[in-house]
VEXKE-250992 format. One record per atom (N, C-alpha, C): residue in three letters; atom name; x, y, z. Coordinates in pm, whole numbers. Each point is the difference from the previous one (the first is absolute). Layout:
BEGIN
+-----+----+--------+--------+--------+
|  aa | at |   east |  north |     up |
+-----+----+--------+--------+--------+
| ALA | CA |      X |      Y |      Z |
...
+-----+----+--------+--------+--------+
//
This chain:
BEGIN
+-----+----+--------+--------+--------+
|  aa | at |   east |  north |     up |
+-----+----+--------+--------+--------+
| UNK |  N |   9301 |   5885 |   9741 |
| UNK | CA |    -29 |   -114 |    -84 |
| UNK |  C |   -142 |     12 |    -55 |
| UNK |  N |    -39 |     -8 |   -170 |
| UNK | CA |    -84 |    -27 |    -14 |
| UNK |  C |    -77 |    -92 |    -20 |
| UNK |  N |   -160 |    -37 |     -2 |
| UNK | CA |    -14 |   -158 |    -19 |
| UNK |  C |   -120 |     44 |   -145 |
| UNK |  N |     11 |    -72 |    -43 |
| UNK | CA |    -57 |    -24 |   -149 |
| UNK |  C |    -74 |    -89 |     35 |
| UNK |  N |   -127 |     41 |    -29 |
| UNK | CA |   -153 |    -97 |     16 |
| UNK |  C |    -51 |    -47 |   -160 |
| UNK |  N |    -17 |   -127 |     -5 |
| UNK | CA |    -16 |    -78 |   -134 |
| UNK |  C |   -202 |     63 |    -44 |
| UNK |  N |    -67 |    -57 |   -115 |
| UNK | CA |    -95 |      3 |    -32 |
| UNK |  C |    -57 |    -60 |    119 |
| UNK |  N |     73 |   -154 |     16 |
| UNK | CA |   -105 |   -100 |     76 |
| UNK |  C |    -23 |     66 |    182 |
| UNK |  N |    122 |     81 |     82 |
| UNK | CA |    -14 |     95 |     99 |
| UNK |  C |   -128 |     86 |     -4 |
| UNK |  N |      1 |     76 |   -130 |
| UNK | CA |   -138 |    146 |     11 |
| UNK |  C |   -123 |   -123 |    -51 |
| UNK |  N |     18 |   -122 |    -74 |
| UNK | CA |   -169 |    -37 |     14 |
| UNK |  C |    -20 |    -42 |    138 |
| UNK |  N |     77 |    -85 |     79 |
| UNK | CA |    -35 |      9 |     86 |
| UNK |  C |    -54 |    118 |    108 |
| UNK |  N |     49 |    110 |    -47 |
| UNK | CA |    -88 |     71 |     70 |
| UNK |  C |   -142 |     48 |    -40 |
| UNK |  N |     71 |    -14 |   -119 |
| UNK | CA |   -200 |     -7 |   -107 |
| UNK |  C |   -129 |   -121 |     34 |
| UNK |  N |     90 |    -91 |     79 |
| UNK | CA |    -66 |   -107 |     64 |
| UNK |  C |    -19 |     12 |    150 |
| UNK |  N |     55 |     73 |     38 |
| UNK | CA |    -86 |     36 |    166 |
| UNK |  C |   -121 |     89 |     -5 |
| UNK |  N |     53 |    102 |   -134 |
| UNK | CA |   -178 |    106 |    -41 |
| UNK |  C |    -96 |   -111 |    -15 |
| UNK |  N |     23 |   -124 |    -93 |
| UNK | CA |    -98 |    -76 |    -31 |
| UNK |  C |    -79 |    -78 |    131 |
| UNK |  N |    104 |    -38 |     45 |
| UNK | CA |    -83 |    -40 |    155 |
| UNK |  C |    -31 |    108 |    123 |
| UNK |  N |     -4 |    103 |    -64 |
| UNK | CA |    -62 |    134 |     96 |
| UNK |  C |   -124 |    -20 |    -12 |
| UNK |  N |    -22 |     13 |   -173 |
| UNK | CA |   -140 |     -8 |    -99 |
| UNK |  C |    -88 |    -98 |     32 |
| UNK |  N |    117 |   -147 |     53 |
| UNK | CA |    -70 |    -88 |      6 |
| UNK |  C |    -78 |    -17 |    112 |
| UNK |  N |     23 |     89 |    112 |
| UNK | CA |    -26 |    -36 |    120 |
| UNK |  C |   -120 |    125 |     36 |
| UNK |  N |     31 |     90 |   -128 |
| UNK | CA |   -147 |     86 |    -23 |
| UNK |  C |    -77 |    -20 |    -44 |
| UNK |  N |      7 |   -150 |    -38 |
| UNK | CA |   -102 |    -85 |    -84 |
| UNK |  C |    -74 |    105 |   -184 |
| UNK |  N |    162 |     37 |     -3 |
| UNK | CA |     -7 |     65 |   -128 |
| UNK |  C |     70 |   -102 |    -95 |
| UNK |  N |     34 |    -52 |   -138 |
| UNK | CA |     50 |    -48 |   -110 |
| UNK |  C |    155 |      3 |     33 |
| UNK |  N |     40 |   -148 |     76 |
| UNK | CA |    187 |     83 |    -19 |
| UNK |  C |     58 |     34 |    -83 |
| UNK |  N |     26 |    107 |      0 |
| UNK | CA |     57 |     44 |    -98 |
| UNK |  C |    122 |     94 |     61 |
| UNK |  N |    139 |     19 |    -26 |
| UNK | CA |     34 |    111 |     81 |
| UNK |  C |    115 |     63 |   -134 |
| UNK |  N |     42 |     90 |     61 |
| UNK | CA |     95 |    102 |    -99 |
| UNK |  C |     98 |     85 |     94 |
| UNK |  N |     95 |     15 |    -89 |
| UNK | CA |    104 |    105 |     62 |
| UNK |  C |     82 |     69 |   -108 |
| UNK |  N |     10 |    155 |     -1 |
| UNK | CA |     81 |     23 |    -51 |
| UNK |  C |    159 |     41 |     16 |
| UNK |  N |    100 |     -3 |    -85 |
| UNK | CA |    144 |     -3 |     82 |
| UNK |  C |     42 |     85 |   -110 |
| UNK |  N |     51 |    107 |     59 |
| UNK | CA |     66 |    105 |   -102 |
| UNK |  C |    193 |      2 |     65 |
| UNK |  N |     52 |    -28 |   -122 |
| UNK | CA |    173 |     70 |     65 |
| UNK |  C |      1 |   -108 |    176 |
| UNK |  N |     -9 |   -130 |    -21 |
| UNK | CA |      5 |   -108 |    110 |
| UNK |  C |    -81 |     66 |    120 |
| UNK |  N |   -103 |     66 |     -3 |
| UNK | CA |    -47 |     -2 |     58 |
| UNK |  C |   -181 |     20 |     85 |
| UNK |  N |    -70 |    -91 |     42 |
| UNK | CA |   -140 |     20 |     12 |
| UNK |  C |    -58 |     55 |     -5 |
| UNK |  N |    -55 |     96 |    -85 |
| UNK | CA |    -47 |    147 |    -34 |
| UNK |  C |   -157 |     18 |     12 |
| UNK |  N |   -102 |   -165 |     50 |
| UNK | CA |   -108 |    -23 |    -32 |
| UNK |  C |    -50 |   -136 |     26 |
| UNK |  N |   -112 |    -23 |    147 |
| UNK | CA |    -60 |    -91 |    -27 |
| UNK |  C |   -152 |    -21 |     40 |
| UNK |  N |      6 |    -88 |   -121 |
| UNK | CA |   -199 |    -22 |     22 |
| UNK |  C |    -39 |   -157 |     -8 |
| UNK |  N |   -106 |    -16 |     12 |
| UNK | CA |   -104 |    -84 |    -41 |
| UNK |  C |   -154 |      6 |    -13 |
| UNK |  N |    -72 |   -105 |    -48 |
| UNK | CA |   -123 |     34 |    -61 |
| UNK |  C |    -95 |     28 |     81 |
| UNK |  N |    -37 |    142 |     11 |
| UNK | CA |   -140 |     52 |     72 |
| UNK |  C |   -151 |     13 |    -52 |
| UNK |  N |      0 |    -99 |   -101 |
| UNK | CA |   -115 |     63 |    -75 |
| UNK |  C |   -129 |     -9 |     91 |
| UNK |  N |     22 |   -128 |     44 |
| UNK | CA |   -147 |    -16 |    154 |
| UNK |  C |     36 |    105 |     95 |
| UNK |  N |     81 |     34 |     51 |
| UNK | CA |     44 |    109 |    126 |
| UNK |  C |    -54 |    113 |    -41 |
| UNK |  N |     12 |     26 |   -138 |
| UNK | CA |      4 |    134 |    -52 |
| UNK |  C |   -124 |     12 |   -157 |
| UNK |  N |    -71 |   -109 |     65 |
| UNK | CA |   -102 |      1 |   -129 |
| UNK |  C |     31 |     46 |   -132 |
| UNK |  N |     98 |    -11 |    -42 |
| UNK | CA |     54 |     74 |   -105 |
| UNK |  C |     46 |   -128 |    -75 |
| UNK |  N |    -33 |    -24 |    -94 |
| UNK | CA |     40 |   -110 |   -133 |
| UNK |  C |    163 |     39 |     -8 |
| UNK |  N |     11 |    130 |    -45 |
| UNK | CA |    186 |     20 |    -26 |
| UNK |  C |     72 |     10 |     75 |
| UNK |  N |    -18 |    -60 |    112 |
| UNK | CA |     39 |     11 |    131 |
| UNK |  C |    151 |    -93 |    -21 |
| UNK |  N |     54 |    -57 |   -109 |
| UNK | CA |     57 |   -106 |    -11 |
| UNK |  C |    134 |      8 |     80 |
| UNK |  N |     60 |    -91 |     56 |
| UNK | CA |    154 |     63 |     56 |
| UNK |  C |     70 |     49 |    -92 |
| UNK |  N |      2 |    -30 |   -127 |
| UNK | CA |    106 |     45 |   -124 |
| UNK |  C |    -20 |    213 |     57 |
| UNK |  N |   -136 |    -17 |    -62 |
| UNK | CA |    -86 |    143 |    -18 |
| UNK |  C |     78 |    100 |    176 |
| UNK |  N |    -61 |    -71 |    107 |
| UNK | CA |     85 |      3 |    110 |
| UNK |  C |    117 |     82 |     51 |
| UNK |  N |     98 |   -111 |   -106 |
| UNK | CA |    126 |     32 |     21 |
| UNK |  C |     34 |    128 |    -90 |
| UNK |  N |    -34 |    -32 |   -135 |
| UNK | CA |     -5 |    145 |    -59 |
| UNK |  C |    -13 |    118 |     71 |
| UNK |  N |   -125 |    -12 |    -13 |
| UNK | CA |     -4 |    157 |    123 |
| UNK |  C |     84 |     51 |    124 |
| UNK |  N |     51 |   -119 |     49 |
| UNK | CA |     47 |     69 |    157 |
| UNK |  C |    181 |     46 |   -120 |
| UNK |  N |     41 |    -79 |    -66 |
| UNK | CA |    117 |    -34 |    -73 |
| UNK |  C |     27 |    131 |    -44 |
| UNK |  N |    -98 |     68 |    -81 |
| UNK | CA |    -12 |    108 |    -38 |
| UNK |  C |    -15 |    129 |    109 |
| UNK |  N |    -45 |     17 |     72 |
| UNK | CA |     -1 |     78 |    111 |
| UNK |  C |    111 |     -3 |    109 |
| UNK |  N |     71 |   -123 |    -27 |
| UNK | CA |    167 |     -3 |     52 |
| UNK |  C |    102 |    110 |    -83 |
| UNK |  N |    -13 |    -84 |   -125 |
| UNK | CA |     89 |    132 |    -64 |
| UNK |  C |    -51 |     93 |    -69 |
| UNK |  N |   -121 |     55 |     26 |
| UNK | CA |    -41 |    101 |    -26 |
| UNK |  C |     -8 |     18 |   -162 |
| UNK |  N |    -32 |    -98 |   -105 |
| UNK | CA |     29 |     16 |   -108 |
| UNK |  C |   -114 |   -107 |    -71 |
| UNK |  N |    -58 |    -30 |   -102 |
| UNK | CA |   -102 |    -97 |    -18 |
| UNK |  C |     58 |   -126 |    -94 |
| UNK |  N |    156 |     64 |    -25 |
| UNK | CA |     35 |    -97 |    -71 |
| UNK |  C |     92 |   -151 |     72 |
| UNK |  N |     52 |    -64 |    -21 |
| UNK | CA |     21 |    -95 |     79 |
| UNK |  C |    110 |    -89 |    -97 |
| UNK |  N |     93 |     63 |    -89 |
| UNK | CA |     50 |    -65 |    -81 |
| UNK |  C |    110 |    -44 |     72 |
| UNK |  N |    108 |     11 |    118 |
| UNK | CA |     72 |    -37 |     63 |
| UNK |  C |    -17 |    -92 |    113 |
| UNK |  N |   -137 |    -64 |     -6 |
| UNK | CA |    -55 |    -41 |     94 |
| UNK |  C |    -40 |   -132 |    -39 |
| UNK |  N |     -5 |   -132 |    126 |
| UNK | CA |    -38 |   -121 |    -99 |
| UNK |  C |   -119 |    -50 |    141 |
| UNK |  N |   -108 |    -70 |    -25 |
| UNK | CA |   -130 |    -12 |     25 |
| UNK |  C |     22 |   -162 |    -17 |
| UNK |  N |    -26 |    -63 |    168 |
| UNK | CA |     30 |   -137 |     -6 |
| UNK |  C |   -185 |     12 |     43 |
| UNK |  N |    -33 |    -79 |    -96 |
| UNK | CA |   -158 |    -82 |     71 |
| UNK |  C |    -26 |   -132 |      6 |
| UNK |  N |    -68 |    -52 |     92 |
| UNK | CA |    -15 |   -163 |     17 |
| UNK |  C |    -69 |    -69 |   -104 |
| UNK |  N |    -65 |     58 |    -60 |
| UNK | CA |   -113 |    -18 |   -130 |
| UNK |  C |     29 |     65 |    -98 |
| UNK |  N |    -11 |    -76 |   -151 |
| UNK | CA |    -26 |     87 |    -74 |
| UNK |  C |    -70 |    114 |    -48 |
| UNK |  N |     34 |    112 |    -17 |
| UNK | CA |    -89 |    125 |     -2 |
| UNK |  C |    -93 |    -19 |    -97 |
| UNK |  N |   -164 |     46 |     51 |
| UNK | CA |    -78 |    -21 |    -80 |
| UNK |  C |     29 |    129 |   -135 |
| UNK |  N |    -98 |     -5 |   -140 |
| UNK | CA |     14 |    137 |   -100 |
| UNK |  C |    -19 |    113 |     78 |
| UNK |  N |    -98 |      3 |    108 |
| UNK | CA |    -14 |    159 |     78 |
| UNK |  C |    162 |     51 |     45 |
| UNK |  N |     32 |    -92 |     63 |
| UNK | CA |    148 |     41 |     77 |
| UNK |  C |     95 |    -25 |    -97 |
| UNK |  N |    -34 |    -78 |    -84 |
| UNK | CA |    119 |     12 |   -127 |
| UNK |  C |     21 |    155 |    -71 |
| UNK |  N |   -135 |     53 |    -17 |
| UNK | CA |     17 |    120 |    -33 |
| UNK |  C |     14 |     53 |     57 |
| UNK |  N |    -63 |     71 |    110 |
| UNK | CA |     90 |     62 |    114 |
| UNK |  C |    167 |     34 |     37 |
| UNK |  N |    121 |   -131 |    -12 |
| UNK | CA |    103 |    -55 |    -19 |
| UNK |  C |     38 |     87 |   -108 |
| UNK |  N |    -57 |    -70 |    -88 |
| UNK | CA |     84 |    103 |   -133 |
| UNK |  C |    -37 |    138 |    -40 |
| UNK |  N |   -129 |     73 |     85 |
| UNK | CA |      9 |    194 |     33 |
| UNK |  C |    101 |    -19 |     39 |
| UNK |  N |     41 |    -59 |    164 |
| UNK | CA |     96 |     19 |     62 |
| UNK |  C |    150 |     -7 |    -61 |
| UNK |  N |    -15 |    -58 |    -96 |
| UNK | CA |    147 |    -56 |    -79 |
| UNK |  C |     87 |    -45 |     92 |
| UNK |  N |    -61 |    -64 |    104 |
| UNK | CA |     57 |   -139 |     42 |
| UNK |  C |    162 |    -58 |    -50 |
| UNK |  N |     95 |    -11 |     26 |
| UNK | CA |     73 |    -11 |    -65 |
| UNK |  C |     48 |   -147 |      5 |
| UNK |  N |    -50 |    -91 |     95 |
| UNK | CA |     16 |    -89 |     10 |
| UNK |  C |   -139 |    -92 |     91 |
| UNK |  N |    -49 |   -125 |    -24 |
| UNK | CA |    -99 |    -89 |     72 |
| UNK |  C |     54 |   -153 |      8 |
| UNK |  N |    -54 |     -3 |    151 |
| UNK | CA |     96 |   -125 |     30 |
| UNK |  C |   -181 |    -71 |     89 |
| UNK |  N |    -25 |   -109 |    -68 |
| UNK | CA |    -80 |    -42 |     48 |
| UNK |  C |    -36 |   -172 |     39 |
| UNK |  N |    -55 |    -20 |     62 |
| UNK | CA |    -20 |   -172 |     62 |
| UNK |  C |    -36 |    -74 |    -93 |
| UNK |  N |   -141 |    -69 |     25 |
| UNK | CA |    -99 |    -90 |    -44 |
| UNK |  C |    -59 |     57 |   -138 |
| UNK |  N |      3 |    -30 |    -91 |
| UNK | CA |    -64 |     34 |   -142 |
| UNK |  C |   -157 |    -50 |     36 |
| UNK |  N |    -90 |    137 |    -90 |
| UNK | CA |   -123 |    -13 |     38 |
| UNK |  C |   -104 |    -23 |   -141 |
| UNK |  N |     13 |   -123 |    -46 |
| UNK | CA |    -34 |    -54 |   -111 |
| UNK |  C |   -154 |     72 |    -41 |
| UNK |  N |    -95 |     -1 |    117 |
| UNK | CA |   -147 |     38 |    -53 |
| UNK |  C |    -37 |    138 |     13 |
| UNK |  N |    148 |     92 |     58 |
| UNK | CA |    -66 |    168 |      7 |
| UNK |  C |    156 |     54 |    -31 |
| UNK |  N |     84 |     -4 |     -9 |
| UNK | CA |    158 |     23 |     29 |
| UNK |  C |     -6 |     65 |   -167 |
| UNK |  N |     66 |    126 |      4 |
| UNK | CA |     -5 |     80 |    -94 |
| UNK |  C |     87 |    -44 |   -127 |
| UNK |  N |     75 |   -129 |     23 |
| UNK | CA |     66 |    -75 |   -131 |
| UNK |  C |   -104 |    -31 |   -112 |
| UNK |  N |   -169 |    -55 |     69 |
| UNK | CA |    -63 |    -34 |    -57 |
| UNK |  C |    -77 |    109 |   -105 |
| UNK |  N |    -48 |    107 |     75 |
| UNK | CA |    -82 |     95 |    -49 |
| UNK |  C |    108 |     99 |    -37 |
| UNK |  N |     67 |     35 |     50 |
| UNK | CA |    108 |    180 |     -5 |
| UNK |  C |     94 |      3 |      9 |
| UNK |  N |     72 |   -164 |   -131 |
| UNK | CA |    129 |    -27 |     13 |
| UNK |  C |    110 |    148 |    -11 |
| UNK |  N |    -71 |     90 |   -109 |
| UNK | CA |    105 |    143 |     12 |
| UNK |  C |    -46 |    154 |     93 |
| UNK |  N |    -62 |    -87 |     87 |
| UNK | CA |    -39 |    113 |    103 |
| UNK |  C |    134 |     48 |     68 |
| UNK |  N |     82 |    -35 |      0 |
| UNK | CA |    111 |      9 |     97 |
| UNK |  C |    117 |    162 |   -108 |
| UNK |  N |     36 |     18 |     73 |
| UNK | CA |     80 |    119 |    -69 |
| UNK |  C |     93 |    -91 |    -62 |
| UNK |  N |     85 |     70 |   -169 |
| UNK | CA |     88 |   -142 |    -49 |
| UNK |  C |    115 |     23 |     66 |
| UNK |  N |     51 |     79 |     51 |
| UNK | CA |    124 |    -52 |     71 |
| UNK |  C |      4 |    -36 |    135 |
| UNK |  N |   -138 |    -49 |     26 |
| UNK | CA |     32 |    -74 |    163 |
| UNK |  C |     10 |   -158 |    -33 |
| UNK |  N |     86 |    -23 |     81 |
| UNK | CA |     43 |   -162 |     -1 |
| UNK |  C |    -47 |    -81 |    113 |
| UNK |  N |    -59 |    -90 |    -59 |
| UNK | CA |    -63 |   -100 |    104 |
| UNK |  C |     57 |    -87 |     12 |
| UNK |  N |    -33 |    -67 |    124 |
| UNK | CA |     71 |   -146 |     74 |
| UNK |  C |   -100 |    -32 |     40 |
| UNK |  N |    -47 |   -139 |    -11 |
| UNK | CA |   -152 |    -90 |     28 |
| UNK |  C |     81 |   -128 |     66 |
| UNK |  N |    -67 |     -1 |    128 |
| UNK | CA |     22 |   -168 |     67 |
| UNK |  C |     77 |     59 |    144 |
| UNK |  N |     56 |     63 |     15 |
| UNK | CA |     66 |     15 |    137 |
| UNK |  C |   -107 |     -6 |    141 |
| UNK |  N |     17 |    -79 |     92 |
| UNK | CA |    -51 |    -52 |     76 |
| UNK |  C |   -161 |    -37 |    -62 |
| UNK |  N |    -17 |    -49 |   -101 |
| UNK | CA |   -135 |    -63 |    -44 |
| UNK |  C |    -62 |   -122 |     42 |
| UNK |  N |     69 |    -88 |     61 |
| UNK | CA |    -58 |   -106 |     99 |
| UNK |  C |    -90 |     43 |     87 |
| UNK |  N |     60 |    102 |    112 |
| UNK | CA |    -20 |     38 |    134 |
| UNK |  C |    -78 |     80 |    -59 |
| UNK |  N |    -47 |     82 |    -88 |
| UNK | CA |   -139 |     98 |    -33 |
| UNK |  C |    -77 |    -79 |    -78 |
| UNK |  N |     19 |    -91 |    -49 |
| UNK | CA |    -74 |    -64 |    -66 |
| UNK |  C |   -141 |    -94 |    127 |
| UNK |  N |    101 |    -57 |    117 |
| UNK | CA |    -35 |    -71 |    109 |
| UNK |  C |    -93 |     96 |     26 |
| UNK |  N |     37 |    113 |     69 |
| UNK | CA |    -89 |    105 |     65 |
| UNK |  C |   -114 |     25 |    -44 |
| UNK |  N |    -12 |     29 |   -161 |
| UNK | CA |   -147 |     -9 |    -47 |
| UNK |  C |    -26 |    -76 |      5 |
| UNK |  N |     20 |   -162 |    -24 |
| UNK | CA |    -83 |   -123 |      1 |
| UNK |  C |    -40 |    -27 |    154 |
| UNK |  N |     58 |     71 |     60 |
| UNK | CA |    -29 |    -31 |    145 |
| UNK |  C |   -159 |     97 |     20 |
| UNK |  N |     63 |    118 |    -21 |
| UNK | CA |   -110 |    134 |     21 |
| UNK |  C |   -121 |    -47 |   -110 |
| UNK |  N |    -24 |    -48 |    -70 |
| UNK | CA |   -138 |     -2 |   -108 |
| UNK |  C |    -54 |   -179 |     35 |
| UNK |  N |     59 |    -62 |     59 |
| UNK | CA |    -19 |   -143 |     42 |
| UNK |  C |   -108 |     43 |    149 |
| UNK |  N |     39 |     57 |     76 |
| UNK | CA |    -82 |     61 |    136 |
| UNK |  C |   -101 |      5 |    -30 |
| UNK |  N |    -19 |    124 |   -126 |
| UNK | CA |   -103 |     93 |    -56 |
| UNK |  C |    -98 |    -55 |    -38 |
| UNK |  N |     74 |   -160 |    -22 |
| UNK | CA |   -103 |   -117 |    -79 |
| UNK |  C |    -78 |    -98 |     94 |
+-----+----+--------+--------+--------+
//
């Protein structure tokens, strides 16, 4: 028997990276990639861990994603993140030709709709809002502390 896992299944797991991050007192943010139903990739944001600005989970997941199947492209592959991807990881996404992005909470003041609406490769298809409450909470929780 097989079981078929929905969008809202893999963010949730894009939402346990985020509270990995969170508990590294890094930006929750988390990501996963899923190629052919299955978890091929997961990260979240190291940029404090790893002093590294591009440290982003998107950026993250890319890399390990790519070193799974041994290939840099990623067009069979779909990339759930809790946040909207900033233009860095938007571009990134579409080298990768991404073939699909499935993401949470829309990120009105950095979220690459604003700045790098065609950063994205054109045939990847996006889905915006899936579990966006619960990532939305997490940052207001994580930058409320900070305050």
């Amino acid at each position: 028997m097989s079981i078929t896992l929905t969008d809202t299944d893999y963010m949730k797991q894009a939402m346990a990276e985020a509270r990995k991050a969170y508990a590294e007192d890094e930006v929750p943010i988390g990501a996963i990639i899923v190629c052919k139903g299955r978890i091929i990739a997961r990260a979240h944001n190291l940029t404090e861990t790893l002093n590294d600005v591009t440290a982003h989970a998107e950026m993250q997941a890319i890399t390990a994603a790519a070193a799974n199947i041994g290939g840099k492209y990623l067009n069979d592959c779909t990339l759930y993140v809790t946040v909207e991807p900033c233009p860095m990881c938007a571009g990134a996404i579409g080298w990768a030709q991404l073939g699909r992005v499935v993401y949470g909470a829309a990120d009105d003041k950095r979220g690459y709709r604003k700045y790098a609406p065609n950063a994205l490769h054109p045939k990847t298809v996006v889905t915006a809002g899936i579990g966006a409450e619960e990532a939305t909470a997490l940052m207001k929780e994580f930058f409320a502390k900070k305050r």
